[in-house]
C-alpha positions in Angstrom: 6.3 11.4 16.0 2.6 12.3 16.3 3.3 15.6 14.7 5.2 13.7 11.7 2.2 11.1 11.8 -0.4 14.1 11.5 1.5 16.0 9.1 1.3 12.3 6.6 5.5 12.3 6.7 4.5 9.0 8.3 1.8 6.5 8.1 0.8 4.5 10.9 0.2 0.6 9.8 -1.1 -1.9 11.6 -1.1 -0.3 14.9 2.3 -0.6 15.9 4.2 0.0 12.9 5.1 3.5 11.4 6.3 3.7 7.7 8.0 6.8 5.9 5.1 8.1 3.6 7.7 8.4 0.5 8.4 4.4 1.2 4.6 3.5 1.0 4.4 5.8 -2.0 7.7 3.7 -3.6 5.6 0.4 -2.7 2.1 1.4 -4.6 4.5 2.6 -7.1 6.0 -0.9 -7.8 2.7 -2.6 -7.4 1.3 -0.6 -10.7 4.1 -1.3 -12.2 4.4 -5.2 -11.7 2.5 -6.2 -14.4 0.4 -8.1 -12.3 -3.5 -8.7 -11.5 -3.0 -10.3 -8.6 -0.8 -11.6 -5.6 -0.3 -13.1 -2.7 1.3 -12.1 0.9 4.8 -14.7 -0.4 4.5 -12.6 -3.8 4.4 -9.3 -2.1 6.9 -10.8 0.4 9.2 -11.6 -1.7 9.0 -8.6 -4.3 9.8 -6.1 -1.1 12.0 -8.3 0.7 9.6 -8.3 3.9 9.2 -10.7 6.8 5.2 -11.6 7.1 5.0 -9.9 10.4 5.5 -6.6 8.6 4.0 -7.2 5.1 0.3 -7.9 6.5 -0.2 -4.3 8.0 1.4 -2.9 5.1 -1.1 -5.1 2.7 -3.9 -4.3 5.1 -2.8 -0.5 5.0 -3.3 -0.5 1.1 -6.4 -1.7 0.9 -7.6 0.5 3.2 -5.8 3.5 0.9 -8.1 1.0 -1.7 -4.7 0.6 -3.5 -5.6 -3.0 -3.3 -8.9 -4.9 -2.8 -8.8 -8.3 -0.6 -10.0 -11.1 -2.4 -9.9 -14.5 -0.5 -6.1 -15.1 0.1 -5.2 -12.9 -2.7 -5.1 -9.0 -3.2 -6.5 -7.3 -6.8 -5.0 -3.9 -7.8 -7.7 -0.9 -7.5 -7.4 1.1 -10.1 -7.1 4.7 -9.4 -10.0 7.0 -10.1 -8.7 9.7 -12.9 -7.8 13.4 -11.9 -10.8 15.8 -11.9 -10.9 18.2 -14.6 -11.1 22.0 -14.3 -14.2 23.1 -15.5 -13.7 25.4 -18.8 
């Protein structure tokens, strides 16, 4: 699993947990495309279907990915920095 982990097949969140990459990639997805500023853990909850125990390592895994930014009891989409370009 370390090898998977190490290769970024996997992410490890919250310690304990270990996530497919392609799922957390499905999750920030959805989250840009929600239409949404903000939410809360029973938002995000509910949107994924999660129980609490896994959606706060999976929250706290996105912001540190700075996907999200903690604010109070509420989490703010980052938004991503653009592409560099090639120089011409």
């Amino acid at each position: 699993m370390r090898f998977l982990v190490d290769g970024k097949r996997l992410a490890r969140v919250g310690g304990k947990w270990v996530v497919h990459r392609e799922v957390l990639d499905e999750i920030v997805a959805s989250l840009r495309g929600w239409g949404v500023e903000s939410f809360d853990v029973a938002a995000f909850k509910e949107r994924f279907g999660l129980t609490r125990k896994l959606a706060i390592p999976i929250l706290e895994w996105l912001d540190s990915e700075r996907v999200t930014r903690r604010e109070g009891e509420r989490r703010r989409l980052v938004r991503p920095r653009p592409a560099p370009t090639p120089d011409a």
